[in-house]
N, CA, C and O atoms as a CHARMM CRD file, in Angstrom:
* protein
*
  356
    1    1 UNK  N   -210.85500 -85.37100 -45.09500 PROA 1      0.00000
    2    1 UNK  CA  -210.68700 -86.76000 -45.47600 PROA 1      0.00000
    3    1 UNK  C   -210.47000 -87.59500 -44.21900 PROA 1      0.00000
    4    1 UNK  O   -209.71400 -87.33300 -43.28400 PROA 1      0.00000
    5    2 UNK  N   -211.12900 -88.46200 -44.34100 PROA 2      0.00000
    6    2 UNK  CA  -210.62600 -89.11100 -42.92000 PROA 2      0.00000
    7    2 UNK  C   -210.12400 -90.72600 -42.75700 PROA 2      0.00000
    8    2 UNK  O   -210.87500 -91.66800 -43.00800 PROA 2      0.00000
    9    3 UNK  N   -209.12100 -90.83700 -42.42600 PROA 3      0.00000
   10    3 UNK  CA  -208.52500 -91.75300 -42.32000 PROA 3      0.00000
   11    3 UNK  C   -208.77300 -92.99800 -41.69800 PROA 3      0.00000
   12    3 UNK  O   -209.44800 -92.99600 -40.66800 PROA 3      0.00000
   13    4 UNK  N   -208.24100 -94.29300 -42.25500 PROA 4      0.00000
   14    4 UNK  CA  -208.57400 -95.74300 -41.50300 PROA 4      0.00000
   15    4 UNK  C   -207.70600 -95.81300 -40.20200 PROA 4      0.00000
   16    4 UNK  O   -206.68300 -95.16100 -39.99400 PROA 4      0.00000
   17    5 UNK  N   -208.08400 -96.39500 -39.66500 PROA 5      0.00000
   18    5 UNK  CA  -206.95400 -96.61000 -38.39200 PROA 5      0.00000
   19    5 UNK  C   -206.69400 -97.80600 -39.00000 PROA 5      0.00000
   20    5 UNK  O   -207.43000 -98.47600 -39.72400 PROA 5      0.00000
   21    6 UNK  N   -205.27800 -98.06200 -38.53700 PROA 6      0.00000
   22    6 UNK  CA  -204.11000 -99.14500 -38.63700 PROA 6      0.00000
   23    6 UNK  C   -203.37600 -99.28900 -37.47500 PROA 6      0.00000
   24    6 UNK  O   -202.98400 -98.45800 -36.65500 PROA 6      0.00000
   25    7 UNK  N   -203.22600-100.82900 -37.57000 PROA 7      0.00000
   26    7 UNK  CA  -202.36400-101.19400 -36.82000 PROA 7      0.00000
   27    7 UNK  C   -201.07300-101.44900 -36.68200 PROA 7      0.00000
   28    7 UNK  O   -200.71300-102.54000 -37.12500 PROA 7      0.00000
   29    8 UNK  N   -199.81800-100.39300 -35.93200 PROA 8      0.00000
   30    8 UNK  CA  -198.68900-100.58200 -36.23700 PROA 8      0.00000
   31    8 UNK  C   -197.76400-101.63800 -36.19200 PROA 8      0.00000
   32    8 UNK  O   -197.21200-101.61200 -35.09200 PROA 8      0.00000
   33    9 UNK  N   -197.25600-102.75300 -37.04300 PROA 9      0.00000
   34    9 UNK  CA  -196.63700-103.66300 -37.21200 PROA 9      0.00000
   35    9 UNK  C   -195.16600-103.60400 -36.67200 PROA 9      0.00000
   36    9 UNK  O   -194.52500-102.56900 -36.85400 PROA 9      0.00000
   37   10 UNK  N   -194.74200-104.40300 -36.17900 PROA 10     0.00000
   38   10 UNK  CA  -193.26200-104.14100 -35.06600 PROA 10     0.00000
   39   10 UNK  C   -192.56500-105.34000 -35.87600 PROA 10     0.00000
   40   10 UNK  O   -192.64000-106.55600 -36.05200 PROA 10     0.00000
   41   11 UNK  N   -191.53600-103.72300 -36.41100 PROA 11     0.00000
   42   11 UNK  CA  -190.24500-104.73200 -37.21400 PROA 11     0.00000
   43   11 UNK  C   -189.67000-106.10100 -36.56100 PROA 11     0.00000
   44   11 UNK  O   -189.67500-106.36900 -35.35900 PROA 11     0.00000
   45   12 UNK  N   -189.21900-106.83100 -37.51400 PROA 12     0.00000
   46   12 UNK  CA  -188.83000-108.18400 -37.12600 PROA 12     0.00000
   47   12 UNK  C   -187.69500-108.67700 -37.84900 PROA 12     0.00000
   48   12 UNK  O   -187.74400-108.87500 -39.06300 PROA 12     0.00000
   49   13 UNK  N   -186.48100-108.92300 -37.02100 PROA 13     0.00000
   50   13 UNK  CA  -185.06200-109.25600 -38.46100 PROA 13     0.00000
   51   13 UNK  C   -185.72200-110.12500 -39.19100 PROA 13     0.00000
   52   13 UNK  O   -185.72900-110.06000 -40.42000 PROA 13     0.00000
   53   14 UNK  N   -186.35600-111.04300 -38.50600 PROA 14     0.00000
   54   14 UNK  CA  -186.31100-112.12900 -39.34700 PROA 14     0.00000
   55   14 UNK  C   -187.84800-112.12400 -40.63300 PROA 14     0.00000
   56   14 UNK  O   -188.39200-113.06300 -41.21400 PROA 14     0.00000
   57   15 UNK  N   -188.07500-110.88700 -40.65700 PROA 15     0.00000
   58   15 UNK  CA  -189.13300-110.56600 -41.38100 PROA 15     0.00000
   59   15 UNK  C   -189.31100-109.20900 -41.97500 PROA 15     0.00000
   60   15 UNK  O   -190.02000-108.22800 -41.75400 PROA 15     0.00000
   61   16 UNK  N   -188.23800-109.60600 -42.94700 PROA 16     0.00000
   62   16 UNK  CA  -187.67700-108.41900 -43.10100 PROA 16     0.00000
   63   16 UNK  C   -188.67100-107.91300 -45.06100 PROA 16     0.00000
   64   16 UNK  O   -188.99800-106.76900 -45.37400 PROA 16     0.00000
   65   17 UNK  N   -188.75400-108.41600 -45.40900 PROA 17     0.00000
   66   17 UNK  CA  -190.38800-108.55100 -46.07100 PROA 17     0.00000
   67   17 UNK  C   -191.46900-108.14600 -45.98200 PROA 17     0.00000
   68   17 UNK  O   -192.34200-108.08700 -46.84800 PROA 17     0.00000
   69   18 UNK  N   -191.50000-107.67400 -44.36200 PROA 18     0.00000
   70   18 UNK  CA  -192.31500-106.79700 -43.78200 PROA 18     0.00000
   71   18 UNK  C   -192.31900-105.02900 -43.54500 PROA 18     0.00000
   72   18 UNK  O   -193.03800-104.19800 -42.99000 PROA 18     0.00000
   73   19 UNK  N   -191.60200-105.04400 -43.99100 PROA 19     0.00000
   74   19 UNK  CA  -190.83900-103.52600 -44.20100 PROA 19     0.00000
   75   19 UNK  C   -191.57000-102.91100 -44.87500 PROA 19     0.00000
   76   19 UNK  O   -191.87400-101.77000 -44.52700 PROA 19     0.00000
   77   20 UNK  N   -191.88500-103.25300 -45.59700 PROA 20     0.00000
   78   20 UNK  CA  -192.68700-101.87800 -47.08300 PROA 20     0.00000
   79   20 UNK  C   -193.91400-101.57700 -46.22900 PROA 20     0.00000
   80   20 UNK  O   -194.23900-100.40100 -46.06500 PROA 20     0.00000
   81   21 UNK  N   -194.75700-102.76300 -45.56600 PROA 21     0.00000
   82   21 UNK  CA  -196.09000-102.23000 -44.85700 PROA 21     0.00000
   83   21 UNK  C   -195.88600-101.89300 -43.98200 PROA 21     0.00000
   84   21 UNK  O   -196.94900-101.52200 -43.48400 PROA 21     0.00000
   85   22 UNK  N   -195.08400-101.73700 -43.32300 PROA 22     0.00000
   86   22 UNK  CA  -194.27700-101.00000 -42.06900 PROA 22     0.00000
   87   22 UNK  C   -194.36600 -99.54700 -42.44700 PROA 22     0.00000
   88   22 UNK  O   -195.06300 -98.68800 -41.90600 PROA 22     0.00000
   89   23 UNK  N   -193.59800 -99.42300 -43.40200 PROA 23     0.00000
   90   23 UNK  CA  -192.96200 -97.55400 -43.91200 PROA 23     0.00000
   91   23 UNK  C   -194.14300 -97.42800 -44.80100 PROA 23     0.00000
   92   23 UNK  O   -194.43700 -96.27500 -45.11400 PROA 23     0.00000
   93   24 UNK  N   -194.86900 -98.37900 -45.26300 PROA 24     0.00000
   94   24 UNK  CA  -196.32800 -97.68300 -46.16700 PROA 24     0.00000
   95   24 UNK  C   -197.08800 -96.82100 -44.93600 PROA 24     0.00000
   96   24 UNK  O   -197.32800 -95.61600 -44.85000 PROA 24     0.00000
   97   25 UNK  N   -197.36200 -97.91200 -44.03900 PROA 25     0.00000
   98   25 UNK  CA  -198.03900 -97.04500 -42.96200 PROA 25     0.00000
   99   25 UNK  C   -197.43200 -95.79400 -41.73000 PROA 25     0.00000
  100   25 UNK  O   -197.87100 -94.81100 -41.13500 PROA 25     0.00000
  101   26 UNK  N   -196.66800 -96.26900 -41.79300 PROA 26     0.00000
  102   26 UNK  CA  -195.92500 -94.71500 -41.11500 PROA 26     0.00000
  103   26 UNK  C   -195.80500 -93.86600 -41.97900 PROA 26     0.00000
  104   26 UNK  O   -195.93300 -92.77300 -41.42900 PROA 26     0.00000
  105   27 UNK  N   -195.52800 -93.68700 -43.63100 PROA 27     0.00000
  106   27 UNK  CA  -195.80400 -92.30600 -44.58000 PROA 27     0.00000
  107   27 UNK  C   -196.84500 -92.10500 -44.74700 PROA 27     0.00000
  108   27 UNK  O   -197.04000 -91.01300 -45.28100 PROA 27     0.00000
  109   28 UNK  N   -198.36200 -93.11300 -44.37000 PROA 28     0.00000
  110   28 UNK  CA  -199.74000 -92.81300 -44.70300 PROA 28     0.00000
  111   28 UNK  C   -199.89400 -91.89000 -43.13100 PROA 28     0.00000
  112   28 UNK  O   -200.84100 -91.10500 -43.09300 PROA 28     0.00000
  113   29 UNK  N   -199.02900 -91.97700 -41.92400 PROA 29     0.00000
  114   29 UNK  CA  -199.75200 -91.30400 -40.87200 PROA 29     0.00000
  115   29 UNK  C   -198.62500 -90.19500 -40.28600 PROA 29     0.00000
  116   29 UNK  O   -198.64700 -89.47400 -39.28900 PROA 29     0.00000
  117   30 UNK  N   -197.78500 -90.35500 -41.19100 PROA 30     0.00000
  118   30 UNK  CA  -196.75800 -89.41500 -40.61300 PROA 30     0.00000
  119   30 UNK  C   -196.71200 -88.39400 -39.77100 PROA 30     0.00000
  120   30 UNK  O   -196.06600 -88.27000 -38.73100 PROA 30     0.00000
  121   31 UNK  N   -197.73800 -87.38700 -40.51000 PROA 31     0.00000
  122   31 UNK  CA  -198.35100 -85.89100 -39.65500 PROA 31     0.00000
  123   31 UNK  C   -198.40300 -86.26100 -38.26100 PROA 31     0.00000
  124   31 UNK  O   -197.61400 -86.12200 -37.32600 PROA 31     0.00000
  125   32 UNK  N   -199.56200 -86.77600 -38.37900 PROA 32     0.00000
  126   32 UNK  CA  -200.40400 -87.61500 -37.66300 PROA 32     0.00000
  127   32 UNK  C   -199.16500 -87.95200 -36.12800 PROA 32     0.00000
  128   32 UNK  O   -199.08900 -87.70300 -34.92400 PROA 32     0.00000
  129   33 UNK  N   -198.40900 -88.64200 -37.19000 PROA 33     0.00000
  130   33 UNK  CA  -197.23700 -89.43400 -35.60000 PROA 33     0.00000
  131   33 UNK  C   -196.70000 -88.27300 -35.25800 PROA 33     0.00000
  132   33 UNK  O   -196.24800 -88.18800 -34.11600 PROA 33     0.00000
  133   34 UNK  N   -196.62400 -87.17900 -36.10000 PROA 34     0.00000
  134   34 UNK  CA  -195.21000 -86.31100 -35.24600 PROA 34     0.00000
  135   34 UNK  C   -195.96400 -85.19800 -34.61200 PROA 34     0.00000
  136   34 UNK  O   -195.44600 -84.52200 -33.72300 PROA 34     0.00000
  137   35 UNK  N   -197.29100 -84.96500 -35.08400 PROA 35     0.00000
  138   35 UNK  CA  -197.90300 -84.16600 -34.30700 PROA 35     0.00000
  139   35 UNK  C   -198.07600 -84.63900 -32.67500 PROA 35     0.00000
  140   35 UNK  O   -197.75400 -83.97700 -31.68800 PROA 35     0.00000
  141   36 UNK  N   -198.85300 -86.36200 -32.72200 PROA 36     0.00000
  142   36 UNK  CA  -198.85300 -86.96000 -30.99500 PROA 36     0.00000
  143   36 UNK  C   -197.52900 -86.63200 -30.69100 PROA 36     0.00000
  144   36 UNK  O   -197.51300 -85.82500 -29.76100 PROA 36     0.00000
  145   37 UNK  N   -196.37900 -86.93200 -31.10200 PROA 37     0.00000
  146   37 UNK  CA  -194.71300 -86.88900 -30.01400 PROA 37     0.00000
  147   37 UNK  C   -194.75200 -85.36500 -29.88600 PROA 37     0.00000
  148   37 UNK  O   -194.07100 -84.99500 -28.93000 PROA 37     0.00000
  149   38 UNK  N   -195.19100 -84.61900 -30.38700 PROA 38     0.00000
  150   38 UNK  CA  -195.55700 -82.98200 -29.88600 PROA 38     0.00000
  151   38 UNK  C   -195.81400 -83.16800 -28.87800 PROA 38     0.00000
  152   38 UNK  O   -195.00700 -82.88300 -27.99400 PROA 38     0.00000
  153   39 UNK  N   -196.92500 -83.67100 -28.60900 PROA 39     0.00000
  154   39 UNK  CA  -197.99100 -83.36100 -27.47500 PROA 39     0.00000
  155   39 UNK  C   -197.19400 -83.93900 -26.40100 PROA 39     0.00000
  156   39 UNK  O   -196.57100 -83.43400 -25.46600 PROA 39     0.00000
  157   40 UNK  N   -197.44700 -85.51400 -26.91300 PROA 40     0.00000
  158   40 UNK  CA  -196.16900 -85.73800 -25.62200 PROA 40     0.00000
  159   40 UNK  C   -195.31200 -85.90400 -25.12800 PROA 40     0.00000
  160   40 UNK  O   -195.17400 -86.44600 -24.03100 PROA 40     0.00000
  161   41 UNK  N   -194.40300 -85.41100 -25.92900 PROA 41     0.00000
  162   41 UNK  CA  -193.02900 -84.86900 -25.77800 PROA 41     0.00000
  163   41 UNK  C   -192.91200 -83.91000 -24.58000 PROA 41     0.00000
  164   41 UNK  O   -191.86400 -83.72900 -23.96000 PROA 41     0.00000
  165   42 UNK  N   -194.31300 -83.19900 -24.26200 PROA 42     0.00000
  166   42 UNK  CA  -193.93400 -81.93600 -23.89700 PROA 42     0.00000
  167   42 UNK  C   -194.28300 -82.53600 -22.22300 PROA 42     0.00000
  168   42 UNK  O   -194.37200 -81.71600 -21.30900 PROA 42     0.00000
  169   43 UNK  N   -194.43400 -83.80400 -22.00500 PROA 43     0.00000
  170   43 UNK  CA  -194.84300 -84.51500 -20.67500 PROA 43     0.00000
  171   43 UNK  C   -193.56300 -85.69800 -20.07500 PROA 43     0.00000
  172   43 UNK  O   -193.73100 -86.76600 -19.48700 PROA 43     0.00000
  173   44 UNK  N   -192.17500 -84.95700 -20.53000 PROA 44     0.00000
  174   44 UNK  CA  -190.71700 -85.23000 -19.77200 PROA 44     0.00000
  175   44 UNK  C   -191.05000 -87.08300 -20.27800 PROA 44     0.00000
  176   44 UNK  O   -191.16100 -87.89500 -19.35800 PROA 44     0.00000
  177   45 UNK  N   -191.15000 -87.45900 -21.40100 PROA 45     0.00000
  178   45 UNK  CA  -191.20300 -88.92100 -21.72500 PROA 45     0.00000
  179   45 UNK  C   -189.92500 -88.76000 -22.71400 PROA 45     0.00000
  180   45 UNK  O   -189.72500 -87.97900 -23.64400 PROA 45     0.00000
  181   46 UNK  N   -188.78100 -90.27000 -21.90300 PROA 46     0.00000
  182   46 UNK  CA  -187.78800 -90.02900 -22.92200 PROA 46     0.00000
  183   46 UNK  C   -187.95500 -90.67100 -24.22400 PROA 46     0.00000
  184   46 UNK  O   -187.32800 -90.06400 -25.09300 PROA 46     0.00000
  185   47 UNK  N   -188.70300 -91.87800 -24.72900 PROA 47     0.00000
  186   47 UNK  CA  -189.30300 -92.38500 -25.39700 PROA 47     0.00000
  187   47 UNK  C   -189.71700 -91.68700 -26.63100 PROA 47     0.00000
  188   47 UNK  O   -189.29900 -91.90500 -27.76800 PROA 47     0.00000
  189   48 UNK  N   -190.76400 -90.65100 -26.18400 PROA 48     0.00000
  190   48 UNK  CA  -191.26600 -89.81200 -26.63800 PROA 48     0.00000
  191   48 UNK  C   -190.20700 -88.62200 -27.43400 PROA 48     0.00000
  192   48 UNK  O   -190.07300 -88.40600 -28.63900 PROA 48     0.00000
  193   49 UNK  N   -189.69000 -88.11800 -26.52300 PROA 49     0.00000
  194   49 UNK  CA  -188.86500 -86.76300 -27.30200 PROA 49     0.00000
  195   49 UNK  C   -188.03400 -87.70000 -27.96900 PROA 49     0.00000
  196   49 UNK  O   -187.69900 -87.17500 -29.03100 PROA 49     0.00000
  197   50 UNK  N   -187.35500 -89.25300 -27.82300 PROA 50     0.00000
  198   50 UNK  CA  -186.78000 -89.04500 -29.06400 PROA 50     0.00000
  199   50 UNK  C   -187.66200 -89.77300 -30.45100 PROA 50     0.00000
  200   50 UNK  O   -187.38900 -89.68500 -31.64800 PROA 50     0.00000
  201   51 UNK  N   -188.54700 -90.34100 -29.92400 PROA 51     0.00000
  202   51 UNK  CA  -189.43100 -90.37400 -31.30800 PROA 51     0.00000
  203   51 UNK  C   -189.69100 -89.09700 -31.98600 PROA 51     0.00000
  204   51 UNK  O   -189.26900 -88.94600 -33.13300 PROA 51     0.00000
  205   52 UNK  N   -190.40100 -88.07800 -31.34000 PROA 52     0.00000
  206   52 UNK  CA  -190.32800 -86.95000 -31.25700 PROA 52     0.00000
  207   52 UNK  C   -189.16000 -86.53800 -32.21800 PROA 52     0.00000
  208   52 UNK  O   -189.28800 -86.82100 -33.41000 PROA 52     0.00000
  209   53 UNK  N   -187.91900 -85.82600 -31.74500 PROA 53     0.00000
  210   53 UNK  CA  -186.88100 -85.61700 -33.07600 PROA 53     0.00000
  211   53 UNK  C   -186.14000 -86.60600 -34.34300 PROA 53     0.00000
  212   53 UNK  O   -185.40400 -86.32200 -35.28800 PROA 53     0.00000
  213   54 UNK  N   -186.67500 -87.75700 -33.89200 PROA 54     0.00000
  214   54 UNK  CA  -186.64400 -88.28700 -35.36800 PROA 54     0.00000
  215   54 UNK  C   -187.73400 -88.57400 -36.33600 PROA 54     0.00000
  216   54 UNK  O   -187.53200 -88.99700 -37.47500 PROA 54     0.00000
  217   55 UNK  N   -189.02500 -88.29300 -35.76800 PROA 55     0.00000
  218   55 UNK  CA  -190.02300 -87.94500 -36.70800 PROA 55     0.00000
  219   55 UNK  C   -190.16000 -86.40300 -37.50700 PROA 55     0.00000
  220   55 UNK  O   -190.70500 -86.23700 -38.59800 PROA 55     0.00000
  221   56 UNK  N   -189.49600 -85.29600 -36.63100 PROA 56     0.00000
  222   56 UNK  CA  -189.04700 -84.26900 -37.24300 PROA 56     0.00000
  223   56 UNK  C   -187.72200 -84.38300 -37.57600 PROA 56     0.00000
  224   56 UNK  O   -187.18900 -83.54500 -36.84900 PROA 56     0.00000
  225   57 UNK  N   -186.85400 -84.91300 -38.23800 PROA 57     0.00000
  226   57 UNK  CA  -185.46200 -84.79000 -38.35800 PROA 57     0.00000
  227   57 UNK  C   -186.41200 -85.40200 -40.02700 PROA 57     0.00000
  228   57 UNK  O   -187.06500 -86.44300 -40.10900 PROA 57     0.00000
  229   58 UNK  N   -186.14400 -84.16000 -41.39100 PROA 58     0.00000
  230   58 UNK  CA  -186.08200 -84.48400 -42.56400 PROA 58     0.00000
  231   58 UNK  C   -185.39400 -85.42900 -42.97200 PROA 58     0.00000
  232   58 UNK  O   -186.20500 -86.12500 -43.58300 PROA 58     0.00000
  233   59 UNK  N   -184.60600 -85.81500 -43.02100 PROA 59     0.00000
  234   59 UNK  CA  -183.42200 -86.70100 -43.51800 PROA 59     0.00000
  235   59 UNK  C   -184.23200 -88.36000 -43.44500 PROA 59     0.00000
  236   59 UNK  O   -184.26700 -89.30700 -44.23100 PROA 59     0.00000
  237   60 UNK  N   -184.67000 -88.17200 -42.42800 PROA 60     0.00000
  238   60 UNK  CA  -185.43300 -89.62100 -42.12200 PROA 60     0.00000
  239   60 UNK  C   -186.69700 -89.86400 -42.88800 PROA 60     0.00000
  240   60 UNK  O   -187.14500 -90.99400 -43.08500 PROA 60     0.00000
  241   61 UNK  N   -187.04900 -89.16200 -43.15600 PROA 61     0.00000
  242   61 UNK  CA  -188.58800 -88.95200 -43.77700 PROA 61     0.00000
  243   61 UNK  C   -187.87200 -89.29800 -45.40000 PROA 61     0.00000
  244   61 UNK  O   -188.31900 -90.17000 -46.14500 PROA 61     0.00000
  245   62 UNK  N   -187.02000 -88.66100 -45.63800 PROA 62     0.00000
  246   62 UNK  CA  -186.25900 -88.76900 -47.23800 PROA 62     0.00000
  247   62 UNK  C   -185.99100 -90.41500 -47.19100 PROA 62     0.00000
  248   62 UNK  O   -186.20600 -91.16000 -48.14700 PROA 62     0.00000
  249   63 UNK  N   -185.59500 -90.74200 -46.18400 PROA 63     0.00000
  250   63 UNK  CA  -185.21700 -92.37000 -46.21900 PROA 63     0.00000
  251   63 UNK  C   -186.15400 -93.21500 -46.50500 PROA 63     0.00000
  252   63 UNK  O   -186.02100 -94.22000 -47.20400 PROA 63     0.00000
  253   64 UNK  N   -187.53100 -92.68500 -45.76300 PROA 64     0.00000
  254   64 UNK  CA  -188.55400 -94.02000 -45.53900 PROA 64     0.00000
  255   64 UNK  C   -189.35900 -94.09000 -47.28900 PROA 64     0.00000
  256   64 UNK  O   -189.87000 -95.05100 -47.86500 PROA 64     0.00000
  257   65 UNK  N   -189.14000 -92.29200 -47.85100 PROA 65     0.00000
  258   65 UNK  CA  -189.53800 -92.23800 -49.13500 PROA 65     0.00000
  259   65 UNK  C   -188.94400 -92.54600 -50.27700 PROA 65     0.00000
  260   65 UNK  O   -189.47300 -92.49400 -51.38700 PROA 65     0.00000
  261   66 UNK  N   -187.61900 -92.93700 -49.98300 PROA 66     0.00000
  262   66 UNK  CA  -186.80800 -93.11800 -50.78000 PROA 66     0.00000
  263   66 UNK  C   -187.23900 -94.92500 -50.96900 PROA 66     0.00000
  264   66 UNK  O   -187.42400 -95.60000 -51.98200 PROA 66     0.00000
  265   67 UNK  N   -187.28900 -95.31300 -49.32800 PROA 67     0.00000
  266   67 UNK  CA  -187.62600 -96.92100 -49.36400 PROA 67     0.00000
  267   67 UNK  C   -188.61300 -97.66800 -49.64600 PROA 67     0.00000
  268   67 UNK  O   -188.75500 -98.89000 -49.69000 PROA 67     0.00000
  269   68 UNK  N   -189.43600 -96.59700 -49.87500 PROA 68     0.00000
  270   68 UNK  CA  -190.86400 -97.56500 -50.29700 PROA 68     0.00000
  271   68 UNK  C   -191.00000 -98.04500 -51.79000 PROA 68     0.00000
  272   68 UNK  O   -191.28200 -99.20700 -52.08100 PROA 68     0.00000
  273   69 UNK  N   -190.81200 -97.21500 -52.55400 PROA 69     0.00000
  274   69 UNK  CA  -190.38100 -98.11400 -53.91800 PROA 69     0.00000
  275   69 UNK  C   -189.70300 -98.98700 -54.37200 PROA 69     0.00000
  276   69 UNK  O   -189.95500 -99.67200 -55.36400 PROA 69     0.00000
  277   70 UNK  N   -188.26200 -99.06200 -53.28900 PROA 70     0.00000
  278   70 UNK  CA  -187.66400 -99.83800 -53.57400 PROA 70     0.00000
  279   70 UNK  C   -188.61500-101.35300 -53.06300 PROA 70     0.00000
  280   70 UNK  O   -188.91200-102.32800 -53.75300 PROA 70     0.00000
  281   71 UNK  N   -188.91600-101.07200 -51.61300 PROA 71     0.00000
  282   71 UNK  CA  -189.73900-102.57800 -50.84400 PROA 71     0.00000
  283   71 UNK  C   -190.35100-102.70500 -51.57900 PROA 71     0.00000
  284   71 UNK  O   -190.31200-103.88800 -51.91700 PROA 71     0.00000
  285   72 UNK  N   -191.24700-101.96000 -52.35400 PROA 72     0.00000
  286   72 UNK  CA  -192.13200-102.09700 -52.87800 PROA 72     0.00000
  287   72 UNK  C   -192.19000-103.10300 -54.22400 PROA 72     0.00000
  288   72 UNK  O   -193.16500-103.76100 -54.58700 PROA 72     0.00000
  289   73 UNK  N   -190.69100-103.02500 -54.94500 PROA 73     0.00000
  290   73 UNK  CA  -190.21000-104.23200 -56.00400 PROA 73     0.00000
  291   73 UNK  C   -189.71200-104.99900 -55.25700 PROA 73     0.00000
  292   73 UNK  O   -189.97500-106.05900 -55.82400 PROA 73     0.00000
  293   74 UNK  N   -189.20300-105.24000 -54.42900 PROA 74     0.00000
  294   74 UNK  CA  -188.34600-106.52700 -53.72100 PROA 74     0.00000
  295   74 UNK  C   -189.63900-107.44400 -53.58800 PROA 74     0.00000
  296   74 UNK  O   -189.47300-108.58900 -54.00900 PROA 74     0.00000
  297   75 UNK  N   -191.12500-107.09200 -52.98600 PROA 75     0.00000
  298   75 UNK  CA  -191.92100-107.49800 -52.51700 PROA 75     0.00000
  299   75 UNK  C   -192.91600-108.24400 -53.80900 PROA 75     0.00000
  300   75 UNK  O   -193.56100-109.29100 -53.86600 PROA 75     0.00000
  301   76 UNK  N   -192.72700-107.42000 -54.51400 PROA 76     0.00000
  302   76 UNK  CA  -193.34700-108.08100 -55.99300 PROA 76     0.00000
  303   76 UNK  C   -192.42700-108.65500 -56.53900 PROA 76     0.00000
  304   76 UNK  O   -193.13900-109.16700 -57.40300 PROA 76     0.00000
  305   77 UNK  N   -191.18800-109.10700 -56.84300 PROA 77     0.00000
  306   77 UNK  CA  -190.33000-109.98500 -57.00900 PROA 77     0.00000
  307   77 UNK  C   -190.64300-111.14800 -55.99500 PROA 77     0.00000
  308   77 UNK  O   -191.00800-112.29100 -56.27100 PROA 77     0.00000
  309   78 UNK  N   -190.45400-110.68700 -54.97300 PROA 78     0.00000
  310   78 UNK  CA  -190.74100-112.27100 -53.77400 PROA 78     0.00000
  311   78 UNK  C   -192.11100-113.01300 -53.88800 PROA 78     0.00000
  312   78 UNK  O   -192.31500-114.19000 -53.58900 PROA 78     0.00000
  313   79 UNK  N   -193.02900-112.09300 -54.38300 PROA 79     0.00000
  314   79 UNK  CA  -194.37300-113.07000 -54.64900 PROA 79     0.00000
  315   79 UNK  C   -194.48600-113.66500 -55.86800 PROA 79     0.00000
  316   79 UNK  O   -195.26700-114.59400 -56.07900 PROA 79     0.00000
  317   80 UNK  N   -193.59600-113.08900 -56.86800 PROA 80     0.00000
  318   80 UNK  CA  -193.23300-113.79800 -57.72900 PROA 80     0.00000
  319   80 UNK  C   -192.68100-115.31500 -57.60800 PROA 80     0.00000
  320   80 UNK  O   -193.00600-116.41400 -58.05600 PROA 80     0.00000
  321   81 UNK  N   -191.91400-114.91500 -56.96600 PROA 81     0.00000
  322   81 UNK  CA  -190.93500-116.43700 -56.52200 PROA 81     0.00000
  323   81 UNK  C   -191.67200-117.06700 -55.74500 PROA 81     0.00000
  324   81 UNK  O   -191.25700-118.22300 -55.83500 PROA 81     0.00000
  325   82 UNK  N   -192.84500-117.04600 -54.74200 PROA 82     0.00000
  326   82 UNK  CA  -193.49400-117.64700 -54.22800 PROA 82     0.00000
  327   82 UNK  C   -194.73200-118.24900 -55.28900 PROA 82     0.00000
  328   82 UNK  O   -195.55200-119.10200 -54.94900 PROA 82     0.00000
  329   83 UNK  N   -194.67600-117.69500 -56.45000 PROA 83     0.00000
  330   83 UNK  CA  -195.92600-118.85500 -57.31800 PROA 83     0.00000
  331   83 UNK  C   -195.60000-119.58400 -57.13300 PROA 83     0.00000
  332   83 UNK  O   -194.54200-119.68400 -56.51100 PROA 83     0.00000
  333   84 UNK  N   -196.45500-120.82700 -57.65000 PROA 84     0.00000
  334   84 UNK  CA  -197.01600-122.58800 -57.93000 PROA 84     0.00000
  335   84 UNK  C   -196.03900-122.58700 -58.87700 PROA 84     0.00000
  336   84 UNK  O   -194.89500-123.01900 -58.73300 PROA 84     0.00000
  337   85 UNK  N   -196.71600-121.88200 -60.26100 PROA 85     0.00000
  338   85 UNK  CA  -196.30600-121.53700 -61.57700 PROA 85     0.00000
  339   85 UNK  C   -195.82600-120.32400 -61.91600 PROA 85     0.00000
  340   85 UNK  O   -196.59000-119.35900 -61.91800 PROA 85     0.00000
  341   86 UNK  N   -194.58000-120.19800 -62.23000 PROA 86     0.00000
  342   86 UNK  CA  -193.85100-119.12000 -62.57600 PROA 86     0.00000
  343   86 UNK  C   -193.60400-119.00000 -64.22300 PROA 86     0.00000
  344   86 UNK  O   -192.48700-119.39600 -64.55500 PROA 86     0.00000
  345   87 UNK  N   -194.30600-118.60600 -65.12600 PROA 87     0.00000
  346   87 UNK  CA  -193.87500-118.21700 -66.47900 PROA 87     0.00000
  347   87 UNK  C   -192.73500-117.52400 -67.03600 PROA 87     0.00000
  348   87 UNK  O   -192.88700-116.30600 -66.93500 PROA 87     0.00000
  349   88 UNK  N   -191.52600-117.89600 -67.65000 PROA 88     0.00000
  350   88 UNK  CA  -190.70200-117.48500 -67.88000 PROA 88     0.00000
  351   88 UNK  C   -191.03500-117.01200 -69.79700 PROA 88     0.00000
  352   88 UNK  O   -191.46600-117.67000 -70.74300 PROA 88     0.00000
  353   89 UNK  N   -190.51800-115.41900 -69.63700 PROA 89     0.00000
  354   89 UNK  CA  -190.59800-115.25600 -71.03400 PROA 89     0.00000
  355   89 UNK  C   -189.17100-115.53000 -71.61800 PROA 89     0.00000
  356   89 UNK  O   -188.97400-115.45100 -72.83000 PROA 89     0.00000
């Protein structure tokens, strides 16, 4: 299967709305990311090794999966509130 390339979006406090396509695309390439901090991890980058153990550290991976459903209603609530016309039942 082969994948789209994407472009990684750089969190922003003040755009914080931006989050779900943030962690959509880092769980769509995950492998993908922790396999590169392998590679160059292994070329003394401090950057790297610690991307590197927190792309392998489980716990984190449970977080970003835990968070996408949630962004994922906050975000359809907020476009809600951004209609013209909002229908109330």
């Amino acid at each position: 299967m082969v994948k789209s390339f994407h472009n990684f979006v750089q969190l922003c406090s003040t755009r914080w709305l931006c989050r779900y396509n943030v962690i959509n695309v880092l769980l769509e390439h995950y492998n993908e990311l922790k396999t590169y901090f392998e590679v160059v991890n292994k070329k003394k980058c401090y950057t790297a090794r610690m991307l590197n153990e927190i792309l392998h550290d489980e716990v984190n991976y449970l977080y970003l999966i835990i968070l996408k459903p949630v962004l994922y209603e906050l975000n359809k609530v907020n476009c809600i509130f951004q209609l013209n016309y909002v229908e109330i039942d």
